[in-house]
N, CA, C and O atoms as a MOPAC input file, in Angstrom:
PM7 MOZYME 1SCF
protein

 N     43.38800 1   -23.46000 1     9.28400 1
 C     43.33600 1   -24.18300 1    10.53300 1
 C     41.94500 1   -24.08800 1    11.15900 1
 O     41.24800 1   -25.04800 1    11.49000 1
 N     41.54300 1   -22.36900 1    11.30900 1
 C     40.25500 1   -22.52600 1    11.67800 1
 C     39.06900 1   -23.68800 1    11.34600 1
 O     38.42500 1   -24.36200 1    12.15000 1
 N     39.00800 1   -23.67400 1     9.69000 1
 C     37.86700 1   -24.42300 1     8.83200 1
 C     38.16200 1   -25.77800 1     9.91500 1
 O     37.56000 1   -26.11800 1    10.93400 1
 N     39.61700 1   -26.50400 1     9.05900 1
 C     39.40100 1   -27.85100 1     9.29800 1
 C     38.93700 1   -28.15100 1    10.86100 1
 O     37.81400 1   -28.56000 1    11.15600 1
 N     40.04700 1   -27.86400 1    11.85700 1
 C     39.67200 1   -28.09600 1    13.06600 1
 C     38.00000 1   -27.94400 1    13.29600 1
 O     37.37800 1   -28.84800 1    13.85400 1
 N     37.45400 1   -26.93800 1    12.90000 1
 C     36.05800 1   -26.71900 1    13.05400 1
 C     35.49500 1   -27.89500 1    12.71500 1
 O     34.83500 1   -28.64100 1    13.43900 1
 N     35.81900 1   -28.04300 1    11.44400 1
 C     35.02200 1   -29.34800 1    10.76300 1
 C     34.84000 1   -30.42000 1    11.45300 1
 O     33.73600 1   -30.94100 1    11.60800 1
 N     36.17500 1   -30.95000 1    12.04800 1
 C     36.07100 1   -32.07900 1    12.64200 1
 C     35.50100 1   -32.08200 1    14.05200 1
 O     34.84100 1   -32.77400 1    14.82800 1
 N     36.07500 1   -31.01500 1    13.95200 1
 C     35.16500 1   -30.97400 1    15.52600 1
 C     33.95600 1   -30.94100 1    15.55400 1
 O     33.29800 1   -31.51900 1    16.42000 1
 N     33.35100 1   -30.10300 1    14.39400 1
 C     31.69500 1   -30.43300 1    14.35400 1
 C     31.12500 1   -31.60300 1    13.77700 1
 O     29.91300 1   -31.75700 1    13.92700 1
 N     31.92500 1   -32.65600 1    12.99600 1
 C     31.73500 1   -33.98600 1    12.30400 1
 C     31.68900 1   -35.07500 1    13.63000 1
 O     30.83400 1   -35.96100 1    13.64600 1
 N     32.58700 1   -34.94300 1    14.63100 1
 C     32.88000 1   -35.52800 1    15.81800 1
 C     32.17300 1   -35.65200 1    16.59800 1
 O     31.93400 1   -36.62200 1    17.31700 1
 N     31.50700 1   -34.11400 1    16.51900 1
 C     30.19600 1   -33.68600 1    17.84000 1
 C     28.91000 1   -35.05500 1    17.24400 1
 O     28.55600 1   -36.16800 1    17.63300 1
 N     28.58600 1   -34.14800 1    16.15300 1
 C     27.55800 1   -34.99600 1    15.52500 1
 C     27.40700 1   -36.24900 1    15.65800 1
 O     26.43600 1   -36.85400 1    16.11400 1
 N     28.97800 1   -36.88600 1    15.00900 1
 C     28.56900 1   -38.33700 1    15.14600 1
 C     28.70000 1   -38.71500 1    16.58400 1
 O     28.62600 1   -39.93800 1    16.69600 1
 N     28.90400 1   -37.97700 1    17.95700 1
 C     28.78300 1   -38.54200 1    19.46800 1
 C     27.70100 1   -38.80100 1    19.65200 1
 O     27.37900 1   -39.84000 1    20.22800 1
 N     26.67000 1   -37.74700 1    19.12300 1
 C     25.40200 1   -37.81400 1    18.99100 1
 C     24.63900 1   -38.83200 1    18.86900 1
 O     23.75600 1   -38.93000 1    19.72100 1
 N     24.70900 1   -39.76300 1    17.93800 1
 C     24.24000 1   -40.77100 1    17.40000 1
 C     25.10200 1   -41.77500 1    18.27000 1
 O     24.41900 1   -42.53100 1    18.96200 1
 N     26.23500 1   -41.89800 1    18.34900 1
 C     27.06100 1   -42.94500 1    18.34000 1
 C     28.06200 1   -42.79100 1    20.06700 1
 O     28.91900 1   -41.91000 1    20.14800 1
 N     27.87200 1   -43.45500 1    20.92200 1
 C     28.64700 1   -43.30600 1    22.05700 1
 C     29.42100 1   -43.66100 1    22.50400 1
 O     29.49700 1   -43.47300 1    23.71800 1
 N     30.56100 1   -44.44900 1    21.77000 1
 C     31.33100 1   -44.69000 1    21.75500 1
 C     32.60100 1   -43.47800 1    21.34400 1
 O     33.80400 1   -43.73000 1    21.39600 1
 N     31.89200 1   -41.87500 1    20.85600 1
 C     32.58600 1   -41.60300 1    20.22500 1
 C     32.35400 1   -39.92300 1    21.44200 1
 O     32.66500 1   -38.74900 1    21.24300 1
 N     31.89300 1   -40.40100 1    22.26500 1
 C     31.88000 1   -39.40700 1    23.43400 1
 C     32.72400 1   -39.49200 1    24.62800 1
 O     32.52300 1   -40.08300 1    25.68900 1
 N     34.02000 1   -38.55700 1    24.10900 1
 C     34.79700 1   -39.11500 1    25.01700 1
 C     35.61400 1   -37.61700 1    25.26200 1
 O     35.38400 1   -36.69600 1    24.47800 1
 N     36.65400 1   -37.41900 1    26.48600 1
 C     36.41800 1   -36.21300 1    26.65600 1
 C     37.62900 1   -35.68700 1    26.11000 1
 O     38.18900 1   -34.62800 1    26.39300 1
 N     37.95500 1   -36.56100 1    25.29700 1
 C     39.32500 1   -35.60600 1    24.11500 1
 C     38.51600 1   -34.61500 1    23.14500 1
 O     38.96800 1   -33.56100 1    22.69800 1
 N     37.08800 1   -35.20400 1    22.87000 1
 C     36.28400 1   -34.52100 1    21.91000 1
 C     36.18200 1   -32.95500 1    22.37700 1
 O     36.44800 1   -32.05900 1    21.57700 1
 N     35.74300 1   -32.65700 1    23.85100 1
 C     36.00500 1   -31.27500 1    24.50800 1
 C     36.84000 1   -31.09300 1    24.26100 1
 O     36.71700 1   -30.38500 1    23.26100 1
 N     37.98000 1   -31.24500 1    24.48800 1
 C     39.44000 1   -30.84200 1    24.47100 1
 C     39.63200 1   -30.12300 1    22.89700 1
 O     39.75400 1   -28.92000 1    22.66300 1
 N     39.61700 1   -31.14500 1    22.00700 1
 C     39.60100 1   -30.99000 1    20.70000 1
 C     38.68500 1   -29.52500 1    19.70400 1
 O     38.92600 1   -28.69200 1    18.83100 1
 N     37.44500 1   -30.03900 1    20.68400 1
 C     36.64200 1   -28.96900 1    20.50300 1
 C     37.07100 1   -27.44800 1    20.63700 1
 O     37.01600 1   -26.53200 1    19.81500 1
 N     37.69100 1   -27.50200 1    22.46000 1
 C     37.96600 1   -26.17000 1    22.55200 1
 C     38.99100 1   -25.78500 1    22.07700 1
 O     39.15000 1   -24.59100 1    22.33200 1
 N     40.41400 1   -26.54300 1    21.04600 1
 C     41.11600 1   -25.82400 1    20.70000 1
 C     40.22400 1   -25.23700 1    19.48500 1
 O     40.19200 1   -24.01200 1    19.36800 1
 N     39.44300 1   -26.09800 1    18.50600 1
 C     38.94600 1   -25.45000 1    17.38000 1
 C     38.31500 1   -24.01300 1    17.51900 1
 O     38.30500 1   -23.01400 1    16.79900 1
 N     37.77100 1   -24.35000 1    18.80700 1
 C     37.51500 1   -23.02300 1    19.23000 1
 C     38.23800 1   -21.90800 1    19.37400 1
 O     37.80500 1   -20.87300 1    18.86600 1
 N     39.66600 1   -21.89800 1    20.20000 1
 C     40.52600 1   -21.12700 1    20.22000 1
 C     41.12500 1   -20.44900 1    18.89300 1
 O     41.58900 1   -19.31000 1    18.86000 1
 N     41.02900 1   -21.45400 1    17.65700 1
 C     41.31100 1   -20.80700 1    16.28700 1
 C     41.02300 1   -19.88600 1    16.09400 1
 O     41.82100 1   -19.09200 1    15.59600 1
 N     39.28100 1   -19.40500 1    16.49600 1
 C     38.56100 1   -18.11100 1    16.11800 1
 C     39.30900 1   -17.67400 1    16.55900 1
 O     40.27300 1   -17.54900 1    15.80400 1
 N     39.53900 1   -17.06800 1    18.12000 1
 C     39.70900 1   -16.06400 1    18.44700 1
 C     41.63000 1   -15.62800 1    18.15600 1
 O     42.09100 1   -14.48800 1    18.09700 1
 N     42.44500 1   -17.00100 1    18.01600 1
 C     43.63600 1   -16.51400 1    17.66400 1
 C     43.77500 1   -15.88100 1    16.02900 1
 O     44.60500 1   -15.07900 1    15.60100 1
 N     42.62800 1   -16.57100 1    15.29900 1
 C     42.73300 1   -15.65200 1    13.63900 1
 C     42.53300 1   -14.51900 1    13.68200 1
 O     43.32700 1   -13.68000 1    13.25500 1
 N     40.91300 1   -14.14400 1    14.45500 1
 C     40.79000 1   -12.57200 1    14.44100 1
 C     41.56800 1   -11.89700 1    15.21500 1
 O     41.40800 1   -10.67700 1    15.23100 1
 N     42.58300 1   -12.48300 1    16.03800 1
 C     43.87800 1   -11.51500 1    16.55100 1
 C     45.22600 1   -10.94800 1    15.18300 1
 O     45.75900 1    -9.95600 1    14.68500 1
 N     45.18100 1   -12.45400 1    15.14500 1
 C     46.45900 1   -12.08600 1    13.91800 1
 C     45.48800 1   -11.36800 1    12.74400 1
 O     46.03600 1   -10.43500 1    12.15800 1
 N     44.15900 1   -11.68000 1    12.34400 1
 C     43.91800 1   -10.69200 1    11.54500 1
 C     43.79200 1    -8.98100 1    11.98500 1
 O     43.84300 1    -7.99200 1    11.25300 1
 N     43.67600 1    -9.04700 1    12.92600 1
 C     44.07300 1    -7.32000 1    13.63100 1
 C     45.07600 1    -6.82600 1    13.28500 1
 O     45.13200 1    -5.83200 1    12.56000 1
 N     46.25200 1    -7.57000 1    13.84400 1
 C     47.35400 1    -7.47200 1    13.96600 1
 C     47.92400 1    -7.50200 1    12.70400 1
 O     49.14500 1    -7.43100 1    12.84600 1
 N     47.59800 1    -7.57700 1    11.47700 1
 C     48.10700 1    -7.69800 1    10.35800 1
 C     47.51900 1    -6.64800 1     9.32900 1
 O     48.10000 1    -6.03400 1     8.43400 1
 N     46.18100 1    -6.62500 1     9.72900 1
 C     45.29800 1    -4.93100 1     9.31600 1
 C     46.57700 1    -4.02500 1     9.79600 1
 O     47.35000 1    -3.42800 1     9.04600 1
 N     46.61300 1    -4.06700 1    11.22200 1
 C     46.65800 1    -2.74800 1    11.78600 1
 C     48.43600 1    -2.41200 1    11.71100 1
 O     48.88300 1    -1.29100 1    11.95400 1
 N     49.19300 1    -3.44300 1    11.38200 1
 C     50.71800 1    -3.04700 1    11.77100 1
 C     50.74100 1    -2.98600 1    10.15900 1
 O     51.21500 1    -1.89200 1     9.85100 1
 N     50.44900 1    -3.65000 1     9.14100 1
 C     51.04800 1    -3.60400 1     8.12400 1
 C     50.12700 1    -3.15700 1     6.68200 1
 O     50.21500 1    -3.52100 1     5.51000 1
 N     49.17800 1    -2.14800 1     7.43100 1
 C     48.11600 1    -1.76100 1     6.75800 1
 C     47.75900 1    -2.29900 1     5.17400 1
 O     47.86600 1    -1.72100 1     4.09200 1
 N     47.20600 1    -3.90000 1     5.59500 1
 C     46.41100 1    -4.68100 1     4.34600 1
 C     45.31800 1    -4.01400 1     4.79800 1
 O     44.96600 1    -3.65100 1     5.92000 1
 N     44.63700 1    -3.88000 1     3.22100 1
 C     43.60700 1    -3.36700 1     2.65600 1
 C     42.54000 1    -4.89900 1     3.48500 1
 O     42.95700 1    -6.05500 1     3.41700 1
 N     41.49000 1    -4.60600 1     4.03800 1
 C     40.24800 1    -5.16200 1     4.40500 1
 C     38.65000 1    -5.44300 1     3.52800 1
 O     38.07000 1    -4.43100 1     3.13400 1
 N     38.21800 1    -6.36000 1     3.34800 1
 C     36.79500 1    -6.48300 1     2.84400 1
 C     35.90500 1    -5.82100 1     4.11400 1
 O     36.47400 1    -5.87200 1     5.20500 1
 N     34.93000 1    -5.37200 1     4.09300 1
 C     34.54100 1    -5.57800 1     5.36600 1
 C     33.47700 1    -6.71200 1     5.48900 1
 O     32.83000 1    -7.02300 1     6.48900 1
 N     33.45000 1    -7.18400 1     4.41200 1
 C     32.35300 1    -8.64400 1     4.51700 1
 C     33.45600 1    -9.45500 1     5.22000 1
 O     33.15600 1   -10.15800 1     6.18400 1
 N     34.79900 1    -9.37900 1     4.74300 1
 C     35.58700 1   -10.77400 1     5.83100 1
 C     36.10700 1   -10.35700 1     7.15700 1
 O     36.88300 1   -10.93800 1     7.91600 1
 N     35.53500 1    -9.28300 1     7.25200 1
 C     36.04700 1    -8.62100 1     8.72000 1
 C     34.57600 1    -8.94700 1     9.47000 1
 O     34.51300 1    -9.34200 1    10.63400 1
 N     33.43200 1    -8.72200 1     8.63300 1
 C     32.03600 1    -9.40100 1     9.21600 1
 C     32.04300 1   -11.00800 1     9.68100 1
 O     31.46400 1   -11.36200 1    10.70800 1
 N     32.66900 1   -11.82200 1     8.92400 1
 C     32.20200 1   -13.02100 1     8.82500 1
 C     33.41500 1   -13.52600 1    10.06200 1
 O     33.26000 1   -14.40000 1    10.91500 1
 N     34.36800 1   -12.84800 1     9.87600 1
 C     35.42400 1   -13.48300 1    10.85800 1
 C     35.18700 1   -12.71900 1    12.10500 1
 O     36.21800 1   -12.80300 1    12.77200 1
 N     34.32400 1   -12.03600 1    12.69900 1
 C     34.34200 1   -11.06000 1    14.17100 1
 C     32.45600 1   -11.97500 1    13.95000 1
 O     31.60300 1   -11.53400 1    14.72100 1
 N     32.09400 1   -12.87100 1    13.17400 1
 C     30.89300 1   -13.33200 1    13.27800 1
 C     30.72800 1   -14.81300 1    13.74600 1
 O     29.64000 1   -15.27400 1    14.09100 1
 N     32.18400 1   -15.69700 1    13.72500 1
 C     32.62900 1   -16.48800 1    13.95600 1
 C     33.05400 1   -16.43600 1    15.55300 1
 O     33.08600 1   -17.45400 1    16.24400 1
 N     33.30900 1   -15.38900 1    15.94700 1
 C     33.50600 1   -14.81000 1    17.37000 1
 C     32.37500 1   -15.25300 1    18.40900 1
 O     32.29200 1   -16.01800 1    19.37000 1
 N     31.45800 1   -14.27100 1    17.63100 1
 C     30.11000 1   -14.10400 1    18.14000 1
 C     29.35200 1   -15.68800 1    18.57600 1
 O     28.81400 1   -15.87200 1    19.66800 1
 N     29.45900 1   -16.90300 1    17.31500 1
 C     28.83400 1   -17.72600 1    17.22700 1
 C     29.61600 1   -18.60700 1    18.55000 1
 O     29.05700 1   -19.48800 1    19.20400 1
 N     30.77500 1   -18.21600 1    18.71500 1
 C     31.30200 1   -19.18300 1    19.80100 1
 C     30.93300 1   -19.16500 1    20.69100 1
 O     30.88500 1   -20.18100 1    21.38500 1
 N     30.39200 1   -17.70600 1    21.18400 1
 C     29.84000 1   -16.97100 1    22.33600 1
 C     28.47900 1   -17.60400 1    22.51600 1
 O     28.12100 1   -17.78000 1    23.68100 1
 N     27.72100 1   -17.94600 1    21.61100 1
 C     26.55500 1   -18.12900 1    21.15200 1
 C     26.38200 1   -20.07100 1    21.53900 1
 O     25.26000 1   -20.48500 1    21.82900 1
 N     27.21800 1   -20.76500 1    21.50500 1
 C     27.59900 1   -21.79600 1    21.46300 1
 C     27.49700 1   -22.07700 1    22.77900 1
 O     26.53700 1   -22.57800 1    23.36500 1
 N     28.93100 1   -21.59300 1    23.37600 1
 C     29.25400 1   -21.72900 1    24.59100 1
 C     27.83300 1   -21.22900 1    25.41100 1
 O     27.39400 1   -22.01200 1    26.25300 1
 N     27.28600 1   -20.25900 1    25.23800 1
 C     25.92000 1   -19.79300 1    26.11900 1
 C     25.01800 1   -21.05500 1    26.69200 1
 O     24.73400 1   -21.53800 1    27.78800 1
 N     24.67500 1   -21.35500 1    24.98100 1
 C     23.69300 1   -22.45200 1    25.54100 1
 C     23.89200 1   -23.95100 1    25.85100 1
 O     23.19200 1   -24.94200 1    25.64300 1
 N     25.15700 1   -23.75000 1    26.45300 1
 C     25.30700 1   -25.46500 1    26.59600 1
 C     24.27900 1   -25.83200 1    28.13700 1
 O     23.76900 1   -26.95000 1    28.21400 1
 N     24.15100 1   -25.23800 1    28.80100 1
 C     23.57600 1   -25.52700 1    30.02800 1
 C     22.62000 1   -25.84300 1    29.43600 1
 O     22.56800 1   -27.04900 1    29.19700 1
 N     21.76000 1   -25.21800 1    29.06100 1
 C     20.10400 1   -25.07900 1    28.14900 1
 C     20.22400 1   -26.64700 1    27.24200 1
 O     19.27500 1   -27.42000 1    27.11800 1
 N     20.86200 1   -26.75200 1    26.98000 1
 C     20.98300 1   -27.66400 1    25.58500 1
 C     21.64100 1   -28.80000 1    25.83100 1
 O     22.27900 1   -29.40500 1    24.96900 1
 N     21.43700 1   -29.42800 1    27.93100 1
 C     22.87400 1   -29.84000 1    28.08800 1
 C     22.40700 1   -31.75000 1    27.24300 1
 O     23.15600 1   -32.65500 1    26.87500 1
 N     20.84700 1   -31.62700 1    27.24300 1
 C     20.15700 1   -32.77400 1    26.70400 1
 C     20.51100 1   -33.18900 1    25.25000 1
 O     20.60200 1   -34.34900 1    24.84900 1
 N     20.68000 1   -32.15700 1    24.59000 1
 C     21.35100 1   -32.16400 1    22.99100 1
 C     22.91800 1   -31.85100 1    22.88500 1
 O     23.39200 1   -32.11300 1    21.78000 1
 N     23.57600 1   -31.47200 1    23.59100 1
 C     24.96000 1   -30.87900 1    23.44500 1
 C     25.51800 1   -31.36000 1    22.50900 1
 O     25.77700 1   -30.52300 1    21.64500 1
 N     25.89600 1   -32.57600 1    22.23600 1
 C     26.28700 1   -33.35300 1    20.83000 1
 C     25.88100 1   -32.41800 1    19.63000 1
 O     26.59600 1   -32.10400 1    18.67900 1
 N     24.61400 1   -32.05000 1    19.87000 1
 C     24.28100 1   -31.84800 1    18.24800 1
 C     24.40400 1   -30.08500 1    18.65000 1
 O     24.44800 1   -29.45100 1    17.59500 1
 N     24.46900 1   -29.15900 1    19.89200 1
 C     24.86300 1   -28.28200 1    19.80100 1
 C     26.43400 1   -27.89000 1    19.26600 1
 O     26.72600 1   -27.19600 1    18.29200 1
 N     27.20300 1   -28.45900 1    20.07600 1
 C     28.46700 1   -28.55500 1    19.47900 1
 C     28.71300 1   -28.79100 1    18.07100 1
 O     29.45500 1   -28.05700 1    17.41900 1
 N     27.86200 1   -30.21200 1    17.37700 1
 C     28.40200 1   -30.28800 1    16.28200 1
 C     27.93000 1   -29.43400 1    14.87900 1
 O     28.51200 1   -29.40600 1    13.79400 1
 N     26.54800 1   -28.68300 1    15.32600 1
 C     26.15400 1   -28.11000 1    13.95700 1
 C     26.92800 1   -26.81200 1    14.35500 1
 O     27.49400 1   -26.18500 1    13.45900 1
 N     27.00100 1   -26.26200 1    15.97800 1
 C     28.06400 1   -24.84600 1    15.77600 1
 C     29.33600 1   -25.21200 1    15.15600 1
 O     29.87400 1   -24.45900 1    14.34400 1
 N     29.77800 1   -26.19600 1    15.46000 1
 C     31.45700 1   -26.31700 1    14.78200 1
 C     31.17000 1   -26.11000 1    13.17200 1
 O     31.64800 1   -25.16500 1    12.54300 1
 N     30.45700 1   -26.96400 1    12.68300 1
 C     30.20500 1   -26.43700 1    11.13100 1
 C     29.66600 1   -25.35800 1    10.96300 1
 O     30.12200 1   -24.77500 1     9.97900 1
 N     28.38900 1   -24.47600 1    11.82400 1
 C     28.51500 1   -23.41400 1    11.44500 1
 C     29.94500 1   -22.19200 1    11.28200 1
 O     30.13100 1   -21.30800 1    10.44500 1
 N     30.78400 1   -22.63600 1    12.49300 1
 C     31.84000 1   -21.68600 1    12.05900 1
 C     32.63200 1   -22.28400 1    11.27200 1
 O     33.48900 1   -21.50700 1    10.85000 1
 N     32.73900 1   -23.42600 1    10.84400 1
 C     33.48000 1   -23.77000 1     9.46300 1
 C     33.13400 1   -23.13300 1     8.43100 1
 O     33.98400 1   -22.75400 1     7.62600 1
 N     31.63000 1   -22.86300 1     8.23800 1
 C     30.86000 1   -22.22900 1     7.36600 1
 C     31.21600 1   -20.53200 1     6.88000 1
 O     31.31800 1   -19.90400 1     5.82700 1
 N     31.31800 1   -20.28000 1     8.28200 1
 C     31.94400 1   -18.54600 1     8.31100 1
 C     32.98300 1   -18.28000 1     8.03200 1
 O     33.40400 1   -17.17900 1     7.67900 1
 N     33.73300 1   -19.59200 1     8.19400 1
 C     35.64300 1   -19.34700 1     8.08800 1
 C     35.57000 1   -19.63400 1     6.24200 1
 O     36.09100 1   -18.76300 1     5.54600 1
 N     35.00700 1   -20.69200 1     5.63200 1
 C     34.59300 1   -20.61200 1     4.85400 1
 C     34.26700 1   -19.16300 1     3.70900 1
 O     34.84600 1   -18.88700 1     2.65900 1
 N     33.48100 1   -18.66400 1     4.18800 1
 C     32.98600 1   -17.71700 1     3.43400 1
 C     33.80200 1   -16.06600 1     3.68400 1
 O     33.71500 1   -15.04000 1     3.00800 1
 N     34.58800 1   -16.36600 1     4.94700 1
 C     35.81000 1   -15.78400 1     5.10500 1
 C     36.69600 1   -15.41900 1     3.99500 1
 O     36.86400 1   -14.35700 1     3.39600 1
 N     37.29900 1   -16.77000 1     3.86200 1
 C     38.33100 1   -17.02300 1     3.05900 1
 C     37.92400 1   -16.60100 1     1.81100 1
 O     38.55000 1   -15.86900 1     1.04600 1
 N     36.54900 1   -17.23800 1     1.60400 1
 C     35.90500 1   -16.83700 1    -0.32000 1
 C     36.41200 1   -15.43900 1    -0.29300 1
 O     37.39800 1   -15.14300 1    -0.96900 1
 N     35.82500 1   -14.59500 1     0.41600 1
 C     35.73900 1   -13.41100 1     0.38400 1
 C     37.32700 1   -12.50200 1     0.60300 1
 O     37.47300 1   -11.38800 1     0.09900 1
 N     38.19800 1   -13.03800 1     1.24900 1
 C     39.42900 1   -12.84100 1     1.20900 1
 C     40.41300 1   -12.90900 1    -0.02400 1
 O     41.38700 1   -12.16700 1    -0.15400 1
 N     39.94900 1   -14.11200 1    -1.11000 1
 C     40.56200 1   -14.10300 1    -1.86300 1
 C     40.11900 1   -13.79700 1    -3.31900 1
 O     40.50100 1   -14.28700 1    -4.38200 1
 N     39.08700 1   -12.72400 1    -3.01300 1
 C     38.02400 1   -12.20400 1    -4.21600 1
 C     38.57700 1   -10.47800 1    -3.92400 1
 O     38.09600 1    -9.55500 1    -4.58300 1

């Protein structure tokens, strides 16, 4: 859920960017649930470490508490960036697609 939602949400951002017809404020909306993914995965991934003691990578415990971080990182500079926001939003959404991504690699290695 994380990846895709991310994806689109960062495919969405991007193309508002270019295209304005496609800036509309479901895209926030949309956005911030993708957002909410992070932080509800790295709950249930707690919660699934810690009650039913699965064994952990700590590279996917990095990449998914790094996905956290980047939201934080996101959300910061929208004031700063309010001239680009399109393309802030849309390369962070793929960056944390990217992390959820390399998450998962690493989860199932």
């Amino acid at each position: 859920m994380l990846i895709i939602t991310n994806a689109l949400a960062g495919c969405w951002a991007l193309g508002a960017h270019w295209w304005t017809p496609l800036r509309t404020k479901v895209l926030w909306w949309f956005t911030g649930v993708a957002q909410v993914t992070v932080f509800v995965q790295a709950i249930l991934g707690v919660v699934l470490v810690n009650r039913y003691d699965f064994e952990l990578d700590s590279f996917h415990a990095l990449y998914g508490f790094s996905a956290i971080v980047a939201v934080a990182i996101v959300y910061s500079y929208r004031a700063q960036m309010r001239h680009r926001i399109y393309l802030l939003y849309g390369c962070g959404g793929l960056f944390i697609m990217g992390l959820g991504l390399r998450a998962l690699y690493l989860g199932s290695h």
